[in-house]
DSSP file (Angstrom, degrees, kcal/mol; ACC not computed):
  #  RESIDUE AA STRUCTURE BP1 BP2  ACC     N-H-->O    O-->H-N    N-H-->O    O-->H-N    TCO  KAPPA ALPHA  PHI   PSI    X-CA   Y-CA   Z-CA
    1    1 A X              0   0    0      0, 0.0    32,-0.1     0, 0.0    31,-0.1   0.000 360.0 360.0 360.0 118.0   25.6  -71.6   -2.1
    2    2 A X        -     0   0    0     29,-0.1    31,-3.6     1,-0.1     2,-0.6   0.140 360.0-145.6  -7.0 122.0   26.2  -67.7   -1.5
    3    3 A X  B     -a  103   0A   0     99,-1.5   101,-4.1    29,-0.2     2,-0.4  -0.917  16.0-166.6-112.2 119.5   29.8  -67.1   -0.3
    4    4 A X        -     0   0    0     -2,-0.6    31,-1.9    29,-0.2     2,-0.4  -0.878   5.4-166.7-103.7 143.1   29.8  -64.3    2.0
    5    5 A X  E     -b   35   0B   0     -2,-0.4   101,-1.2    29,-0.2     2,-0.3  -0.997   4.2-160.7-139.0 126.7   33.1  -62.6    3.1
    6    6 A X  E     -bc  36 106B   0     29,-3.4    31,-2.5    -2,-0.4     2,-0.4  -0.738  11.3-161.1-105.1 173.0   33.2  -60.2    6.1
    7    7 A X  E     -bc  37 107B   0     99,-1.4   101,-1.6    -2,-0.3     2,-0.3  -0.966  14.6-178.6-154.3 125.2   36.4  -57.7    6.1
    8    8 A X  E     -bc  38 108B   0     29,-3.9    31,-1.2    -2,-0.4     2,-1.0  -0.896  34.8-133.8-169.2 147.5   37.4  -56.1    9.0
    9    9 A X  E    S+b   39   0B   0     99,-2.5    31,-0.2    -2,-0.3     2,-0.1  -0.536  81.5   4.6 -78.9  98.2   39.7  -53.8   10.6
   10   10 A X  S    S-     0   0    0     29,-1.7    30,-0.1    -2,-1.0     2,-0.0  -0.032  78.5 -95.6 108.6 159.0   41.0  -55.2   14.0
   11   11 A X        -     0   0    0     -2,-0.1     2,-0.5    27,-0.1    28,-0.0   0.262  29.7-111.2 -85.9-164.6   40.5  -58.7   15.9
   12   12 A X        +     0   0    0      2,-0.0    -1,-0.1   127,-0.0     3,-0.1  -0.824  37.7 164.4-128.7 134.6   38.0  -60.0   18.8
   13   13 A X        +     0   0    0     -2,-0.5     2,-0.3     1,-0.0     3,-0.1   0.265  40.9  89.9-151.4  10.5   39.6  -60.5   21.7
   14   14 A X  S  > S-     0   0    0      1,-0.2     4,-0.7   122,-0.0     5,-0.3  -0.744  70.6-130.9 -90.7 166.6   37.0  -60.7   24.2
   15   15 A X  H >> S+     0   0    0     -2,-0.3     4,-4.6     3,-0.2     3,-0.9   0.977 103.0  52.6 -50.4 -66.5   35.5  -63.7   25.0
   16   16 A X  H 3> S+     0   0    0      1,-0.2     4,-2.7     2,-0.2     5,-0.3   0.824 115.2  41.3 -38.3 -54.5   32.1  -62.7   24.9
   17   17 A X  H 3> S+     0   0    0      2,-0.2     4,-1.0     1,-0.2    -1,-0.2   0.745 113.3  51.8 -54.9 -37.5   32.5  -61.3   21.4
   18   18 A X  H XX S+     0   0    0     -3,-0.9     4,-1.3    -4,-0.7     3,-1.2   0.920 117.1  48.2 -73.8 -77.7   34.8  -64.3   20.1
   19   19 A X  H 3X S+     0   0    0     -4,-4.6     4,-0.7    -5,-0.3    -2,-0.2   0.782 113.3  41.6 -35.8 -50.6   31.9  -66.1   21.6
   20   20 A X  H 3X>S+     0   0    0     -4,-2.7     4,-2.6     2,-0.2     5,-0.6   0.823 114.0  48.5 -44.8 -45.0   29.1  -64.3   20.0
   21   21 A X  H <X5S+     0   0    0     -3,-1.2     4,-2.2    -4,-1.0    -2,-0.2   0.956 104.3  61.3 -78.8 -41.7   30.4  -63.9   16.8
   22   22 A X  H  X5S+     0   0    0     -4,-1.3     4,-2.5     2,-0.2    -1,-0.3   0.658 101.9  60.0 -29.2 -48.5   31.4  -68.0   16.8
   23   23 A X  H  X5S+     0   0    0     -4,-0.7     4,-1.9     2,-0.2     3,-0.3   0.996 112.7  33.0 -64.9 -69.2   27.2  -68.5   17.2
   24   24 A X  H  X5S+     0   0    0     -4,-2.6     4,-2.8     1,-0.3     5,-0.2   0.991 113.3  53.9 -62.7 -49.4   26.2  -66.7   13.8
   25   25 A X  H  <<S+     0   0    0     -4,-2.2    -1,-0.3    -5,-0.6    -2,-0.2   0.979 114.7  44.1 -66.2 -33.2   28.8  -67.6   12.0
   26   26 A X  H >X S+     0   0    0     -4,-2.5     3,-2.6    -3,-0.3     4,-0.5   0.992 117.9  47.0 -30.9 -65.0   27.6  -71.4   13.3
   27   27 A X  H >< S+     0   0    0     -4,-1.9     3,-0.7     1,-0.3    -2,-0.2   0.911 108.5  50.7 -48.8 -48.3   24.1  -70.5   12.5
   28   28 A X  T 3< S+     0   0    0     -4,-2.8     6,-0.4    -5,-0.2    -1,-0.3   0.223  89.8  85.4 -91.7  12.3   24.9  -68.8    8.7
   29   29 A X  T X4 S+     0   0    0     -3,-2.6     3,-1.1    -5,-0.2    -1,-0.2   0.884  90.5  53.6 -75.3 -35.7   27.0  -72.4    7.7
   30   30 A X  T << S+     0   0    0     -3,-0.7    -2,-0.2    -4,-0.5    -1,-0.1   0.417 117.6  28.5 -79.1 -28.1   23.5  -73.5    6.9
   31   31 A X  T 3  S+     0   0    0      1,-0.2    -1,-0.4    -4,-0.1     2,-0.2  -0.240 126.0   3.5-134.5  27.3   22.5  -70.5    4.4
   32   32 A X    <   -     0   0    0     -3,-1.1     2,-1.0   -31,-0.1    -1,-0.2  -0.758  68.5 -93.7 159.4 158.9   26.2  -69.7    3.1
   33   33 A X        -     0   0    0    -31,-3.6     2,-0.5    -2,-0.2   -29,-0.2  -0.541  49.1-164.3 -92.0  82.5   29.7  -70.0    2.8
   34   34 A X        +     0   0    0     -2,-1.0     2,-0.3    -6,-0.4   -29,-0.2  -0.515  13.1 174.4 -83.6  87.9   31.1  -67.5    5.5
   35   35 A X  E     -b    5   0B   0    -31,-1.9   -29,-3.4    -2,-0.5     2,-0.5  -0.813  12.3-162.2-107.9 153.1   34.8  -66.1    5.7
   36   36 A X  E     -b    6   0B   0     -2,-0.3     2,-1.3   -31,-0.2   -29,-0.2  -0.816   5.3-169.7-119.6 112.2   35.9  -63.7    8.1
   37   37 A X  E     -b    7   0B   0    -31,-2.5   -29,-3.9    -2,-0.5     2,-0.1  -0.721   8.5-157.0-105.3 125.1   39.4  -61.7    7.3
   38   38 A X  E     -b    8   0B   0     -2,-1.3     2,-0.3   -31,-0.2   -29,-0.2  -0.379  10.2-166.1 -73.2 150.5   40.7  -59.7   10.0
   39   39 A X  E     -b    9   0B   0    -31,-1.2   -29,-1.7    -2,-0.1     2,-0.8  -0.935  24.6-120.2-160.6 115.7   43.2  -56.7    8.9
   40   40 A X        -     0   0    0     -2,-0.3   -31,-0.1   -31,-0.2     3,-0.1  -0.563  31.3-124.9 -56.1 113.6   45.2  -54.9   11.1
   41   41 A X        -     0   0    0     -2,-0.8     3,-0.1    68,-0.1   -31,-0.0  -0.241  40.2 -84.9 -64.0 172.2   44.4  -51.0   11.1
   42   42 A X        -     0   0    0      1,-0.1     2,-0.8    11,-0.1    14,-0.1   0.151  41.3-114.1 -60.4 175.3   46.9  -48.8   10.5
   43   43 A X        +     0   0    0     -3,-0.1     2,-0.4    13,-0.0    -1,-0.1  -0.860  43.9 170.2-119.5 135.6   49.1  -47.8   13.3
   44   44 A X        -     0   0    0     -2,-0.8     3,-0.1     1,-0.1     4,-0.1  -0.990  34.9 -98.3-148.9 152.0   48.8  -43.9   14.3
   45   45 A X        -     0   0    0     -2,-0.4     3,-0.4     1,-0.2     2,-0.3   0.350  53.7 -81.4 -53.1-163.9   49.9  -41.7   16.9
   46   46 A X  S    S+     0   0    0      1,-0.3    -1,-0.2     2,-0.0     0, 0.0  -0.663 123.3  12.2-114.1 143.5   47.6  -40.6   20.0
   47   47 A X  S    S-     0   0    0     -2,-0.3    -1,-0.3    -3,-0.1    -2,-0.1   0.882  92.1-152.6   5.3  92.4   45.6  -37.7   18.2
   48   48 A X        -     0   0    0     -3,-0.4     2,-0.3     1,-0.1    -1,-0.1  -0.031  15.0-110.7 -47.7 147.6   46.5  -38.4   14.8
   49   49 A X    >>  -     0   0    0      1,-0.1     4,-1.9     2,-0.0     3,-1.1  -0.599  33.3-106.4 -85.2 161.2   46.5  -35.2   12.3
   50   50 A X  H 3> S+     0   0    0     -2,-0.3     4,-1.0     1,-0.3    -1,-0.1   0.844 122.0  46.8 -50.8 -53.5   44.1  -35.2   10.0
   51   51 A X  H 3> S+     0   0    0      2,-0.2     4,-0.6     3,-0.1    -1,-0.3   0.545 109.0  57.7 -64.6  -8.8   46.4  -36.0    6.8
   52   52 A X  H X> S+     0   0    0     -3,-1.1     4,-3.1     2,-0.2     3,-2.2   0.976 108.7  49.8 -85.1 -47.2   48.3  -39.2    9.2
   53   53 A X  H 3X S+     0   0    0     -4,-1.9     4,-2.9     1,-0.3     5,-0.2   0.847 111.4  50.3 -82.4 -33.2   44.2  -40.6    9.5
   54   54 A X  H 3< S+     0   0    0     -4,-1.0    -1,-0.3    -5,-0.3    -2,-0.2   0.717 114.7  43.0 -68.4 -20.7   44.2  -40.1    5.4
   55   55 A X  H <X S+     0   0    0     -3,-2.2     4,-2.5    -4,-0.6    -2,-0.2   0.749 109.7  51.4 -69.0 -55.2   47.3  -42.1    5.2
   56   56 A X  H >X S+     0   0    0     -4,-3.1     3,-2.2     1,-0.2     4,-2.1   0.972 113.7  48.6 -51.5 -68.4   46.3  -44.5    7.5
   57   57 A X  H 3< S+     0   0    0     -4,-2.9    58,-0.7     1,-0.3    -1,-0.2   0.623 112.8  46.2 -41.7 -29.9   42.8  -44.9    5.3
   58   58 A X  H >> S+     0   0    0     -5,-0.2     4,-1.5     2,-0.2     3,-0.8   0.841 108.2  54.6 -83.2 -35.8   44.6  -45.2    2.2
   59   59 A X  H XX S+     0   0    0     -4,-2.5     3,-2.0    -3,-2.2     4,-1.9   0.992 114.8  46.9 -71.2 -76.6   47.3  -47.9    3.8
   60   60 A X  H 3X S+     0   0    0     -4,-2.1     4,-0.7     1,-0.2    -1,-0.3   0.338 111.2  45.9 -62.8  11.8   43.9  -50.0    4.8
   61   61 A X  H <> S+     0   0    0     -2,-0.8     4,-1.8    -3,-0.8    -1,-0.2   0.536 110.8  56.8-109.1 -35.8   42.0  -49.8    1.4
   62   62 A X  H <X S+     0   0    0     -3,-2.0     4,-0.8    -4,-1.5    -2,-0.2   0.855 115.0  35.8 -59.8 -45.1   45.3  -50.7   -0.1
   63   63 A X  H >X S+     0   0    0     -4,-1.9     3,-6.0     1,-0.2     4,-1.6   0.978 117.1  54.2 -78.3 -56.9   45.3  -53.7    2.0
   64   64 A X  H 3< S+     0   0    0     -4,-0.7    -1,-0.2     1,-0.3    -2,-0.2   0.611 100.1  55.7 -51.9 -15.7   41.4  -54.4    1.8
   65   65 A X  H >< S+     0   0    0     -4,-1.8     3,-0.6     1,-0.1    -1,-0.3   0.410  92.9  71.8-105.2  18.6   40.9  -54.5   -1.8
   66   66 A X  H << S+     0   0    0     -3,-6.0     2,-0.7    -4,-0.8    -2,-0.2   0.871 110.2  37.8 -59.8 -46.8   43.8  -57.5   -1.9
   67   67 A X  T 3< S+     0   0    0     -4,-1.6     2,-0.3     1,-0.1    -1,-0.2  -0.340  78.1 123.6-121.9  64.3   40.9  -59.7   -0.3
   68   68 A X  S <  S-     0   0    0     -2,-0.7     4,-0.2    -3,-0.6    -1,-0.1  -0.947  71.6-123.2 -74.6 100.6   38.1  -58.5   -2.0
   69   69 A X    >   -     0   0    0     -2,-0.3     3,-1.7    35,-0.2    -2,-0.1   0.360  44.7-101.0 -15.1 113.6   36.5  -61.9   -3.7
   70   70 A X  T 3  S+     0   0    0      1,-0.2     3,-0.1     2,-0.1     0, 0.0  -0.403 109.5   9.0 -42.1 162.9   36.4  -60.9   -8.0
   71   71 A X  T 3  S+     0   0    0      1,-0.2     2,-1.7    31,-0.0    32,-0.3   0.575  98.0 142.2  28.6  40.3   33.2  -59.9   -9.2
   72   72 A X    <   -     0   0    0     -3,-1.7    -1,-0.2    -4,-0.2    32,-0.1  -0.494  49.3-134.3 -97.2  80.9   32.1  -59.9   -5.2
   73   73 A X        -     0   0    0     -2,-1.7     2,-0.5    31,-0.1    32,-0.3  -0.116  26.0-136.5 -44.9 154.9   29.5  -56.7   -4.6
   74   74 A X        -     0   0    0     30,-0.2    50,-1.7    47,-0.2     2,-0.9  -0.669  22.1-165.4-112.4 141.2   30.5  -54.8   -1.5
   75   75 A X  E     -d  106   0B   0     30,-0.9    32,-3.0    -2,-0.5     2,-0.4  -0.877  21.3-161.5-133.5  97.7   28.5  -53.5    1.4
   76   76 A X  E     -d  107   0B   0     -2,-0.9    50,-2.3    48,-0.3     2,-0.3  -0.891  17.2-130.3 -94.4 148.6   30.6  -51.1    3.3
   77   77 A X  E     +de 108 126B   0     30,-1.8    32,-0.6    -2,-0.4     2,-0.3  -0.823  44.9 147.0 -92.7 109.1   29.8  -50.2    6.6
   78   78 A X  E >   -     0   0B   0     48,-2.4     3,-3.1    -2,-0.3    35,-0.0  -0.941  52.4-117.2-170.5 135.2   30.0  -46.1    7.1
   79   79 A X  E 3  S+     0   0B   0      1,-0.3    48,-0.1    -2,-0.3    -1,-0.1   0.684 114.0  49.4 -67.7 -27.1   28.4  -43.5    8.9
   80   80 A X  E 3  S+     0   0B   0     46,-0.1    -1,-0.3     2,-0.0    47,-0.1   0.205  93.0 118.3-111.5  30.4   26.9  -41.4    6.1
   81   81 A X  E <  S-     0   0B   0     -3,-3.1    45,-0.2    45,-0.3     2,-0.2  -0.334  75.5 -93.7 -67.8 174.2   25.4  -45.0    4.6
   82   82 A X  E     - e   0 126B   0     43,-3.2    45,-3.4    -2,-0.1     2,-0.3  -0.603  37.6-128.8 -80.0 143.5   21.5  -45.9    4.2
   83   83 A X        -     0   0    0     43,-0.2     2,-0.3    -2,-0.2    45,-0.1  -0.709  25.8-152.7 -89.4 163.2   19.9  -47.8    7.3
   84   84 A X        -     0   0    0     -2,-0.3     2,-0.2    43,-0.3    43,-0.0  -0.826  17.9-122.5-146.0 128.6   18.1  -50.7    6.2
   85   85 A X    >>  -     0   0    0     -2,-0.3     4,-2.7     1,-0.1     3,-1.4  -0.649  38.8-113.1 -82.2 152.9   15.1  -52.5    7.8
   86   86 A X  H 3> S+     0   0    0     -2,-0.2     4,-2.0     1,-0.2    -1,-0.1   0.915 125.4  59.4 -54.2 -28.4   16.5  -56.4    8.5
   87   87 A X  H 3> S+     0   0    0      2,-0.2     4,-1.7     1,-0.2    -1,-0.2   0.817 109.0  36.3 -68.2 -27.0   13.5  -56.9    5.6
   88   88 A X  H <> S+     0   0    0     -3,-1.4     4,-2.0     2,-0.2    -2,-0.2   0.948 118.8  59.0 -87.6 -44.2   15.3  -54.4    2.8
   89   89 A X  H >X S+     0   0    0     -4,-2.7     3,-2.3     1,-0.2     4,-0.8   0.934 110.4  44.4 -46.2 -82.6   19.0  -56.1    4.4
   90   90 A X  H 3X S+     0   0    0     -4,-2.0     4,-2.5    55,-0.3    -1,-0.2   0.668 105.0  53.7 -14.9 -75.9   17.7  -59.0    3.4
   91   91 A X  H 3X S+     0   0    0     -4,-1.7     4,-1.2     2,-0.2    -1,-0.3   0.500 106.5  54.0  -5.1 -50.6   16.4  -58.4    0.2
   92   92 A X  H XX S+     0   0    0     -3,-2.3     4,-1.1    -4,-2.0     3,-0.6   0.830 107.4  55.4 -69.9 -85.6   19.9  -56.9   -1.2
   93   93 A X  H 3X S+     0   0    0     -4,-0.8     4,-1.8     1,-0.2    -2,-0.2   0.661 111.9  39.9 -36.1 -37.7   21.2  -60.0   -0.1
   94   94 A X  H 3X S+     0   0    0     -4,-2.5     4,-2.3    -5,-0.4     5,-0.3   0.966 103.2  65.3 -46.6 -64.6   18.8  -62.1   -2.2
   95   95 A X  H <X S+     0   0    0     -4,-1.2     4,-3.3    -3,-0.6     5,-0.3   0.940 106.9  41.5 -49.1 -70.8   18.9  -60.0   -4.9
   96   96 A X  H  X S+     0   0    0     -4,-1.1     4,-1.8     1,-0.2     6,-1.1   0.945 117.7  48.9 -57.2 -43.0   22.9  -61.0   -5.4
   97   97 A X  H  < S+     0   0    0     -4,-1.8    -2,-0.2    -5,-0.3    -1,-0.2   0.857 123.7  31.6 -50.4 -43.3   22.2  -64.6   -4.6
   98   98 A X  H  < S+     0   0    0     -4,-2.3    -1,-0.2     1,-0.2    -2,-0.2   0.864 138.9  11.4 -82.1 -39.7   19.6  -64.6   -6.9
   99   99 A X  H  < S+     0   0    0     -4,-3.3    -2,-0.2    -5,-0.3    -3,-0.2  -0.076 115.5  59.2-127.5  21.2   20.5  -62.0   -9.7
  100  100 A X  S  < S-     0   0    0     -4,-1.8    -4,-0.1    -5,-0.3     2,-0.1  -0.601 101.5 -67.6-153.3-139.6   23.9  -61.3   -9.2
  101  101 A X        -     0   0    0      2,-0.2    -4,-0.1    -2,-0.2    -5,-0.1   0.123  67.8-118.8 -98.3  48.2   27.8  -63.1   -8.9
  102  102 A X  S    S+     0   0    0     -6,-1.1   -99,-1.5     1,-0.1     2,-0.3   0.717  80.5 105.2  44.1  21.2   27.0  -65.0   -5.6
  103  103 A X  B     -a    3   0A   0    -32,-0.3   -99,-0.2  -101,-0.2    -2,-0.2  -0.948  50.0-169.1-148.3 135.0   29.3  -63.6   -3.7
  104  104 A X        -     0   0    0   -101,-4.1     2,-0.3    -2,-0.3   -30,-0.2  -0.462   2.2-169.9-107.6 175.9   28.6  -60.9   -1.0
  105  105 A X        -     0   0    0    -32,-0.3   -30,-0.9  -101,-0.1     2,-0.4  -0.917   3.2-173.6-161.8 151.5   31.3  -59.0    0.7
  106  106 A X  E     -cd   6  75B   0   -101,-1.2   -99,-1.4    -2,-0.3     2,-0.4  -0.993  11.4-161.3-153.4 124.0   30.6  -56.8    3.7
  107  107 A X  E     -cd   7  76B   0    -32,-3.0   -30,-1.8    -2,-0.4     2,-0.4  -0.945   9.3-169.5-125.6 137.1   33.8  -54.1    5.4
  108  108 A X  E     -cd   8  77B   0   -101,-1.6   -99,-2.5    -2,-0.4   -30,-0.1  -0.932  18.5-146.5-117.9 124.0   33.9  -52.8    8.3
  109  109 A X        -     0   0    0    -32,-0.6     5,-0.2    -2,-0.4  -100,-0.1   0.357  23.6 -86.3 -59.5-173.6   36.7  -50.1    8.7
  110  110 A X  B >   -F  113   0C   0      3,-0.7     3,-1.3     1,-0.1    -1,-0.1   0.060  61.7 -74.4 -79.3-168.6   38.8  -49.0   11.4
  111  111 A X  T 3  S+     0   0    0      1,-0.2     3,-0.1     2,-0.0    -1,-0.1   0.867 131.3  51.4 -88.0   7.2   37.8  -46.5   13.8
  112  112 A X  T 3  S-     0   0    0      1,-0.2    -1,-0.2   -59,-0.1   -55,-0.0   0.197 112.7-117.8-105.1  31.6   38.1  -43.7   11.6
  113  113 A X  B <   -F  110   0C   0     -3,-1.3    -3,-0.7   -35,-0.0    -1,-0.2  -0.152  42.6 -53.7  97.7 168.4   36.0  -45.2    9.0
  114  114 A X        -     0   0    0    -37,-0.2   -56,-0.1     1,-0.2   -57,-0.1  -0.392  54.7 -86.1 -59.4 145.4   37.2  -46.3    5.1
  115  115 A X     >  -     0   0    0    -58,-0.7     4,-1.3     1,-0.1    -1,-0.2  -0.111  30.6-121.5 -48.2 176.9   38.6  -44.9    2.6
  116  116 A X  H  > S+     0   0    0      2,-0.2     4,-2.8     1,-0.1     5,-0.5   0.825 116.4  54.2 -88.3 -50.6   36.3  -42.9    0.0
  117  117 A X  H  > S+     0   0    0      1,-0.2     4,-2.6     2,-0.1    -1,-0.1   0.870 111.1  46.9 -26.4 -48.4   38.0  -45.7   -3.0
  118  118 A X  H >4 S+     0   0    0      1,-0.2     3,-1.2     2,-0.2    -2,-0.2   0.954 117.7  38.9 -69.5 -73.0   36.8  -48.5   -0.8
  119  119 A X  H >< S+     0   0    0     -4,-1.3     3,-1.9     1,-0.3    -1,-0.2   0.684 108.0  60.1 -51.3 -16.2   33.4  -46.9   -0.3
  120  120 A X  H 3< S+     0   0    0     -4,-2.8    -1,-0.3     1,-0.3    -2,-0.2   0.971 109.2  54.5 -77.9 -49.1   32.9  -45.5   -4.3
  121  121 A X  T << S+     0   0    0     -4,-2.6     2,-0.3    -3,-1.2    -1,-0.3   0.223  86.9  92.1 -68.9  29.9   33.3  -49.4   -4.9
  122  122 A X    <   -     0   0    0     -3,-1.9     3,-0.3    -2,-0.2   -47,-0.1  -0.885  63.0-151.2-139.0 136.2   30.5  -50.7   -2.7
  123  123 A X  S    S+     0   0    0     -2,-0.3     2,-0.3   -49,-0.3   -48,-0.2   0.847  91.4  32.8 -77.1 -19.6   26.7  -51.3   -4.2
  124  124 A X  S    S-     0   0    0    -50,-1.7     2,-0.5    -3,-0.0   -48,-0.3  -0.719  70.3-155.7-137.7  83.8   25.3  -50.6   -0.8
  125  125 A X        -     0   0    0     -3,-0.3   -43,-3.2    -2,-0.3     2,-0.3  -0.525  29.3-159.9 -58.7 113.3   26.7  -48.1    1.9
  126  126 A X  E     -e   82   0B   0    -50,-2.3   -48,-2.4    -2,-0.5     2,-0.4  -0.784  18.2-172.5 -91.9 146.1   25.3  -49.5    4.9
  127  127 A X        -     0   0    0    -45,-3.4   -43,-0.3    -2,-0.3     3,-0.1  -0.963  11.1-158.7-123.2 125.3   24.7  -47.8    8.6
  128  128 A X        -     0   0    0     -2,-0.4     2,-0.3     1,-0.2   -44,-0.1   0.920  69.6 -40.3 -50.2 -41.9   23.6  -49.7   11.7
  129  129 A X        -     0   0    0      1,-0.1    -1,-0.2   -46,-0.1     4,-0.1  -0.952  52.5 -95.1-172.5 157.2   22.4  -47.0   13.2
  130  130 A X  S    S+     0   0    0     -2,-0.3     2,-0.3    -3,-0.1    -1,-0.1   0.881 103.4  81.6 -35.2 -56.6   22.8  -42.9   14.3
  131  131 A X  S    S-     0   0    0      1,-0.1     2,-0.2    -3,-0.1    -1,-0.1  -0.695  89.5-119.4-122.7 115.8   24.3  -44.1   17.4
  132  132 A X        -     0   0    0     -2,-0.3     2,-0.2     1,-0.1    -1,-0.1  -0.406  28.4-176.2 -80.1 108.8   28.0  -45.1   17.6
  133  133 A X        -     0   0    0     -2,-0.2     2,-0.3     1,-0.1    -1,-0.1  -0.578  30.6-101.1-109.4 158.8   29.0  -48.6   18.5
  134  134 A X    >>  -     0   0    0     -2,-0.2     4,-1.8     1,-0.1     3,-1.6  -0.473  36.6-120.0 -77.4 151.4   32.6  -50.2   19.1
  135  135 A X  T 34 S+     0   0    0     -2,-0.3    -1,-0.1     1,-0.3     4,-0.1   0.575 109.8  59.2 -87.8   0.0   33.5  -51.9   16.5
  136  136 A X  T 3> S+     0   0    0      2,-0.1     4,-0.9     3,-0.1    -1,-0.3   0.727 114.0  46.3 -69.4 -36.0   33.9  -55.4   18.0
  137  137 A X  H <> S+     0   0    0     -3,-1.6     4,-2.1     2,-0.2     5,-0.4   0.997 106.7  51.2 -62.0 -71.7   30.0  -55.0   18.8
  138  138 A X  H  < S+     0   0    0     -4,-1.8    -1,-0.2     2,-0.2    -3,-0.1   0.526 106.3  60.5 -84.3 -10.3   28.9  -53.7   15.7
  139  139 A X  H >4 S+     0   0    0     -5,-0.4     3,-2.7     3,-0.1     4,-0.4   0.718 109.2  45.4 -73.7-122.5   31.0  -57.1   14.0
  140  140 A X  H >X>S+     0   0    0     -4,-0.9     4,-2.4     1,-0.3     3,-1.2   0.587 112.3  47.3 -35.8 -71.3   28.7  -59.2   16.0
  141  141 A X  T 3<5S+     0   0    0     -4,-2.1    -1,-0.3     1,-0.3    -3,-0.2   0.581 112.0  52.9 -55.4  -0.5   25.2  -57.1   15.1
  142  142 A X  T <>5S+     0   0    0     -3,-2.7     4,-1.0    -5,-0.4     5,-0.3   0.764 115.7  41.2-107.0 -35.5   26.2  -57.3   11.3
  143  143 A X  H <>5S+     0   0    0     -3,-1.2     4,-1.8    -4,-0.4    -2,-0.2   0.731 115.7  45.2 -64.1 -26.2   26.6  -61.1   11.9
  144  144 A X  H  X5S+     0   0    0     -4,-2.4     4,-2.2    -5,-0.3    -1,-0.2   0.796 116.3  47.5 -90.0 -43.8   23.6  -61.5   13.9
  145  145 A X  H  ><S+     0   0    0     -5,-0.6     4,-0.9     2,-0.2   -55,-0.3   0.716 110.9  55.9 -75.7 -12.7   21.5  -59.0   11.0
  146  146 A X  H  X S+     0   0    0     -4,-1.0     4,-2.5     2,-0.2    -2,-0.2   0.786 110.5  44.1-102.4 -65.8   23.2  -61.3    8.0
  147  147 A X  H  X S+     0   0    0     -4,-1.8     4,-0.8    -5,-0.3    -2,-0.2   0.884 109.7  54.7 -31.4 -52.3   21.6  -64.2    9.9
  148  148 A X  H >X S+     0   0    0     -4,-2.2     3,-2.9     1,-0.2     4,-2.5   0.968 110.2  50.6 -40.3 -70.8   18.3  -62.2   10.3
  149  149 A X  H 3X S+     0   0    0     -4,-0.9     4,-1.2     1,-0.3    -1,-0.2   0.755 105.7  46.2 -48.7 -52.0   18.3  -61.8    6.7
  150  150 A X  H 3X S+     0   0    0     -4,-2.5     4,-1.1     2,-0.2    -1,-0.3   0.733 112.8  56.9 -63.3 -25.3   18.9  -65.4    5.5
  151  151 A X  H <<>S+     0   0    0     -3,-2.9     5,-2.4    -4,-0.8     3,-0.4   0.952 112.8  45.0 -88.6 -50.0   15.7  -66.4    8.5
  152  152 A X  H ><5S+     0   0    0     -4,-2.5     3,-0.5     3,-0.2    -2,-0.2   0.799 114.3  43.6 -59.0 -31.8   13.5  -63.8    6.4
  153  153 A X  H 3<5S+     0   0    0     -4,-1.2    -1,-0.2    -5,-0.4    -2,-0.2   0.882 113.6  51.7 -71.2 -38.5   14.4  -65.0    3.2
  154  154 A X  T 3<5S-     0   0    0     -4,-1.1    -1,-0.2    -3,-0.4    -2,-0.2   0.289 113.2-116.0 -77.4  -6.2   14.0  -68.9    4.5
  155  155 A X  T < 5 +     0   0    0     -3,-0.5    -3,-0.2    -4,-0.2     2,-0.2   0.952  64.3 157.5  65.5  28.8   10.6  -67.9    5.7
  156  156 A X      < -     0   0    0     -5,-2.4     3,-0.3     1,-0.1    -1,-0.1  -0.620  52.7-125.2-100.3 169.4   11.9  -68.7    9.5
  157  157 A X  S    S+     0   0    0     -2,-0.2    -1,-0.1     1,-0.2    -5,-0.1   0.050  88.5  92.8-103.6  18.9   10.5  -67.4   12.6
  158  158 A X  S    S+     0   0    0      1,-0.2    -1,-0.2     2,-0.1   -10,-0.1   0.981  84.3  55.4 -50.8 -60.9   14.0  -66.0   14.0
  159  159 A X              0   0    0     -3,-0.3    -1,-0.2     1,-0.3    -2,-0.1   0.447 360.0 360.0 -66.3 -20.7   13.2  -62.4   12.5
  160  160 A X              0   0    0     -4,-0.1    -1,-0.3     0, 0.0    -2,-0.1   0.389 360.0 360.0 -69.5 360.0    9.7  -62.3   14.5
């Protein structure tokens, strides 16, 4: 079975979200093995300087590639990544299950994004979207599109 690992900077603490995110990751026990590690971001003043946000990013890359899986391929999550129709998401994701080390690994950064190390190790810079979500959301809609992905692959009638 696939082992899929999300990484991400800051917790859920709404219900709804907690709640949400609790559904897929139900849903994706079925297609995969699914851990999610939480990382505190860095801590920075109220308008951080430019070098504190480069500090900070280097402090969370530090931390994020302790619990990256060996031989795990990476999909970071980053504003100047490719969008993906849920059919090509998919598709990458096969492609390692099928042809690669079985183990996926998917970051989402803080809110000022990854480091460039984290991203220079990732086979796929992903982007959701143009249009700029909170990052508790956009944790749910990567869970929800990792689902998608496994119902297209499975031939199910989710993705329709």
């Amino acid at each position: 079975m696939i082992k899929v690992t999300l990484i991400v900077l800051g917790g859920l603490k709404e219900k709804f979200f907690i709640d949400a995110a609790k559904e897929y990751e139900k849903r994706l026990s079925r297609f995969c093995e699914l851990k999610t590690v939480e990382i505190n971001p860095a801590a920075l003043p109220d308008n951080p300087s430019r070098s504190q946000i480069e500090n900070a990013l280097l402090a969370e890359a530090a931390l994020i590639e302790k619990k990256i899986p060996q031989n795990a391929e990476v999909f970071a999550l980053c504003i100047e990544g490719k969008q993906l129709s849920s059919e090509e998401l998919s598709q990458k994701i096969m492609e390692v299950a099928d042809f690669g080390s079985g183990s996926l690994v998917f970051i989402i950064g803080s809110s000022y994004g990854l480091a460039d190390r984290i991203k220079a190790l990732s086979r796929v810079r992903l982007s959701m979207s143009k249009m700029t979500f909170p990052h508790k959301l956009a944790r749910v809609m990567l869970l929800e599109q990792i689902y998608r992905a496994f119902m297209i692959s499975s031939g199910g009638e989710y993705h329709k």
